[in-house]
C-alpha angles and dihedrals in degrees: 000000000000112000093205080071097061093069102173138047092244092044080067100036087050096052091050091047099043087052096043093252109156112251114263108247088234092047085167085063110095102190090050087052097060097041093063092037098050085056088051101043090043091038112032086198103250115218126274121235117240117261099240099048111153113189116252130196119232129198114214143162090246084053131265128329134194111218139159135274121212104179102307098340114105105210115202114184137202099348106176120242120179124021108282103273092227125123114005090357085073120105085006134117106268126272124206132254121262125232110264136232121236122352118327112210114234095175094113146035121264123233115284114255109272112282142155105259097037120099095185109041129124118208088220101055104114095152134143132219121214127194104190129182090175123137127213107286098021133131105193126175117274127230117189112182118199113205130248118227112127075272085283116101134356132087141207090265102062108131091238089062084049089139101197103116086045086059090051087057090068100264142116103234125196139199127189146203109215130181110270140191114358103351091051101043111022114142126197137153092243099066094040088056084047102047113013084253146067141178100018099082087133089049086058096047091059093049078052094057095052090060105050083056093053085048096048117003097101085068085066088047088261119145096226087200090057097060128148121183120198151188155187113207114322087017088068099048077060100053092042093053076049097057091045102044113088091204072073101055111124100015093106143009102206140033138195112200111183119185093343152084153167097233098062090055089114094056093047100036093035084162094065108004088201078287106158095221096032081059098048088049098054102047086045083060091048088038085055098044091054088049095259130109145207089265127093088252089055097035085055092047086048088054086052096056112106112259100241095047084053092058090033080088101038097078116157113229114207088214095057098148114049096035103022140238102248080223134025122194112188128142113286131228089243102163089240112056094020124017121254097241105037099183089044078064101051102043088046091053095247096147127116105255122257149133112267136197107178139160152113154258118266100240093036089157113045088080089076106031106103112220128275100025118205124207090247084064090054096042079047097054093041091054099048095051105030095028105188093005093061089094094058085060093053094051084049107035102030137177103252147153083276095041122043119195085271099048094044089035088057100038088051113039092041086057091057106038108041106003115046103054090054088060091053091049094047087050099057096034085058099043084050088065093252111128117254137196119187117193139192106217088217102166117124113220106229085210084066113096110225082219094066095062083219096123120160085350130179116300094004093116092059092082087051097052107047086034097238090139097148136235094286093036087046089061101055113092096217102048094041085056097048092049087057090048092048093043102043086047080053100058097038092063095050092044096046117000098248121083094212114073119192108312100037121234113301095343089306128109107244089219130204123261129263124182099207086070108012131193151155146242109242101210108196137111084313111017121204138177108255146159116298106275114240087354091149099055088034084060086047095052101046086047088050092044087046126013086253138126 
């Protein structure tokens, strides 16, 4: 990554936080920043494996396996899938794995999926990664989490994701590489007339990858009929297409969406807005640009490229909204995988039934305003994700003696990137009769500095939830208590449905959501039931997106 890109102190900060790169002491210190965001953000820091592993055997459909044992965690690593997408399965709907021969060895991650900032990746790596605490005999609840990362980077391997103490929860608990940027979400006329479907080959990967757990997953000492799948960012996009695709009916009964969905990708991709010919559009400029086109003959010259000169033009800028991505490659409203209209969907009820706890952090937006933020940002930002109605956002949000560029720039587009579609989708789950429970992530991180404005930013929940605080975090009293808290909620909710146990969360009763009072439970050092945070301009957002109120 180029460090003259990273202009400000927080572009840098964002981009290590986001990634789950460690403060730099000087945070003041620019230089220091991007140094340590541009190793994040390169890296991604794959997780260690522990220092006692002893090799298991493991029995399966697709034939035997060798994994690892910690304690009594089996660990299996980078178990493919899906077929490698490479050659003709480029740019093509997903195909399933084929039984081994022999003994694959599952004793260490895959590549990461070929990606921008990622010096070690492979385009075929599909793989999955399982953490079992199962016993012989035993059917115990099943967790797959799908990564963040603007559909752009990231991978199932990421330290952060590291799923040891969920497994100690008594769950199976799953991570996955899907297909990203554009070899995830290309869209082009060519393959639609080809396939019925265009632009959600990630998506499809996913849906892949859900099958391949209702097909062997008891083998690990998984129930194929108690699975919740789950998400940060992207990863909830994701859970929430999911939601939303019928190809993925059946697959799960519960989901868990923090700080993501599918209904604010026109605010966060302005340049597409999951719009079928606005995609199509786009990748047939970046097909062009690479010497391809939207014909067989180009679609077979673009399966030829080389895969790190594809995504050499697929880099993720922190700061997409307010100066653009040239390409954005996000999943597409298709009619096949997704339905055209998403939030006709939802409103109509259209959306494959299952149990939801969903929400956001506080400051969702701080992580991408750049500082110091300057009223033509905001005006900038307004106008690629609201269009003509921007100027109804400035009379009623405006920059003010009370509200700078950066405080109104990361209340509003938070809320319409990550915040206002889970509302939508809460609403309808629970008018459908399924069980909801909608959170604020509210804890203040003591690592963060108060200087940086960053407050309960985006991403900063997933350490707490899979417990990977950490050696400094770990130390400190308070955060070691509100991981355990978010885990154990966490845990709660894919056991049993219901993220409260038997003694609720800090005395309080975590309560279902209704949306003809919604609110929200506030998890922080106390945590307490309250009135939906931001609900008004969440409302206003989703009518602005969508013509809906």
């Amino acid at each position: 990554m180029n460090c003259k890109r990273l202009k400000k102190i927080s572009a840098a900060l964002a981009v290590a936080l986001a990634l789950g790169a460690p403060l730099a002491p000087a945070w003041q210190d620019e230089s220091a920043v991007c140094e340590a965001a541009k190793a994040t953000v390169g890296m991604h820091r794959t997780a260690a494996a522990w220092p006692d592993e002893k090799d298991v055997l493991l029995e399966t459909p697709m034939g035997t396996m060798r994994g690892r044992q910690h304690e009594n965690i089996r660990i299996f690593r980078g178990i493919p899938y899906a077929k490698p997408p490479v050659g003709d399965l480029r740019f093509a709907p997903t195909e399933a794995a084929e039984p081994w021969e022999g003994v694959l060895d599952a004793t260490k991650y895959s590549p990461m999926v070929t990606q921008y900032t990622q010096e070690s990746c492979d385009e075929g790596a599909l793989t999955l990664n399982i953490w079992t605490p199962a016993k012989e005999g035993e059917k115990l609840p099943v967790y797959v989490f799908i990564h963040g990362g603007a559909f752009a980077t990231g991978s199932g391997s990421i330290a952060t994701y590291e799923s040891t103490k969920l497994a100690k929860q008594g769950i199976v608990a799953v991570t996955i590489n899907y297909r990203l940027n554009a070899f995830g979400f290309l869209a082009d006329e060519t393959g639609l007339k080809e396939y019925g479907t265009t632009g959600n080959w990630g998506i499809l990967d996913q849906i892949e990858a859900l099958k391949w757990i209702q097909a062997n997953i008891e083998a690990f000492g998984g129930d194929p009929e108690r699975v919740t799948i789950g998400g940060e960012s992207a990863g909830s996009f994701s859970v929430s297409a999911l939601i939303a695709s019928p190809l993925a009916k059946g697959l799960f009964q519960q989901a868990i969406m923090e700080s993501g969905c599918i209904l604010n990708i026109p605010s966060v991709s302005p340049l597409t807005r999951g719009d079928l010919k606005m995609s199509i559009a786009d990748s047939c400029r970046y097909m062009e640009l690479m010497g391809g086109s939207d014909t067989p003959e180009g679609l077979n010259y673009m399966r030829g490229i080389h895969d790190d000169d594809l995504a050499a033009n697929t880099r993720f800028r922190v700061h997409a909204t307010t100066d653009p991505q040239p390409f954005c490659f996000w999943p597409v409203f298709d009619g096949y995988v997704l339905p055209e209209n998403p939030m006709a969907a939802v409103k109509n009820g259209e959306l494959n039934p299952v149990r939801l706890m969903a929400g956001f952090n506080t400051d969702e937006g701080s992580l991408f305003i750049e500082q110091p933020a300057t009223e033509g940002d905001y005006h900038a930002a307004m106008y690629n994700s609201f269009g003509t109605a921007a100027p109804d956002f400035f009379a009623r949000y405006p920059i003010d003696a009370k509200h700078d560029a950066f405080d109104r720039l990361s209340e509003v587009f938070g809320a319409s990137t990550t915040k206002s579609g889970a509302v939508a989708y809460a609403d309808a789950l629970a008018n459908m009769g399924e069980d909801v429970y909608f959170y604020r992530f509210d804890y203040h991180d003591p690592t963060i500095p108060k200087e940086s404005r960053l407050g309960v930013h985006h991403a900063l929940e997933l350490k707490y939830v899979f417990g990977t605080l950490g050696e400094e975090l770990a130390a400190n009293e308070s955060a070691g208590k509100m991981s355990d808290k978010m885990l154990t909620a966490s845990a709660n909710f894919i056991k049993t449905g219901d993220p409260n146990g038997e003694s609720g969360i800090d005395g309080q009763t975590w309560q279902k959501y209704d949306p003809a009072n919604r609110l929200d439970f506030r998890l922080s050092e106390q945590s307490a039931m309250e009135p939906l945070h931001g609900e008004t301009l969440m409302l206003e957002i989703n009518e602005a997106l969508w013509g809906e109120k």
